[in-house]
C-alpha positions in Angstrom: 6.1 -5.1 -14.6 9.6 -6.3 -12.9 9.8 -3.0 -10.7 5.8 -4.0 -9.5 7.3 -7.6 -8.9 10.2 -6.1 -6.9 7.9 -3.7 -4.9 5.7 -6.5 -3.7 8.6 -8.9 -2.9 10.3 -5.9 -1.3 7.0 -4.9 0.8 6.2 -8.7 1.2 9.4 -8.7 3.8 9.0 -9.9 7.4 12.4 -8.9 8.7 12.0 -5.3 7.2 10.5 -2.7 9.9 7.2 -1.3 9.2 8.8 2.3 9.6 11.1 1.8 7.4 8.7 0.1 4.8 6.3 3.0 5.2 9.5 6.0 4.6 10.4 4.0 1.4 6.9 3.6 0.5 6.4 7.4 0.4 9.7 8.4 -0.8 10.4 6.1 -3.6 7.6 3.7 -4.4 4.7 7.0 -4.5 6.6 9.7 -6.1 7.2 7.0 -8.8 4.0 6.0 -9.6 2.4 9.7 -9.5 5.3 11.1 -11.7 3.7 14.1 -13.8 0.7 13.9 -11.8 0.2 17.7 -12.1 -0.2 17.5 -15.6 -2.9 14.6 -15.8 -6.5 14.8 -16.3 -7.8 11.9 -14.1 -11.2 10.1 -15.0 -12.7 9.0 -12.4 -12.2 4.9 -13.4 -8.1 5.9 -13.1 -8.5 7.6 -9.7 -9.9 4.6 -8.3 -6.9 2.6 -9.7 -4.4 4.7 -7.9 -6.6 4.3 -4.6 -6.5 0.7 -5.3 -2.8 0.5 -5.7 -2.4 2.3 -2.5 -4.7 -0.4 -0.6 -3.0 -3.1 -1.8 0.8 -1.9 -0.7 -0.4 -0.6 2.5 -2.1 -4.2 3.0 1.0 -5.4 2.6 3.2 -3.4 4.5 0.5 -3.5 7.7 0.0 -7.7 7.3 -3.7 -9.0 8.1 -4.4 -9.1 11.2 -6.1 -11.4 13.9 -9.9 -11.5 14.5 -10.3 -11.4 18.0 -13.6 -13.1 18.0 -13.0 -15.7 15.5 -9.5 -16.1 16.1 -8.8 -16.1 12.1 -6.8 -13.8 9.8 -8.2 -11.3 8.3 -7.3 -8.2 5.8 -7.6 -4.6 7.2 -10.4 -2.6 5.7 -9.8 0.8 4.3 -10.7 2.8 7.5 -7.9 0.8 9.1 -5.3 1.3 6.7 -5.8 5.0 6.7 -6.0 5.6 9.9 -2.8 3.4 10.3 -1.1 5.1 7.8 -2.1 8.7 8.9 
């Protein structure tokens, strides 16, 4: 629970670059969470939790962004985050 409080805190960062989030993000953060992920048998309700997961520290990492017709903040939808992520 402390390591997910640290992740968000650490991912939550403004004066962090997005580079650098993203490199630590897929060399430390990733690897941990998927450790012996050969050797599981995923149901479908866990897969889902993993995509989840992903959403919600690449939403993080990205910030919302600006509607440009309303003018409010907004979160990124999935199609955004991958293809910013990609």
């Amino acid at each position: 629970m402390l390591a997910v409080i640290r992740c968000r805190i650490f991912v939550s960062q403004f004066a962090i670059q997005k580079k650098l989030k993203i490199k630590i993000y897929r060399t430390i953060i990733l690897p941990v969470v998927l450790y012996g992920y050969e050797t599981w048998s995923l149901p479908m309700r866990e897969k889902r939790r993993l995509s989840v997961f992903e959403n919600s520290v690449l939403r993080r990492i990205f910030e919302p962004k600006r509607d440009e017709v309303t003018g409010e903040w907004r979160k990124l939808h999935n199609e955004e985050l991958n293809d910013m992520y990609c």
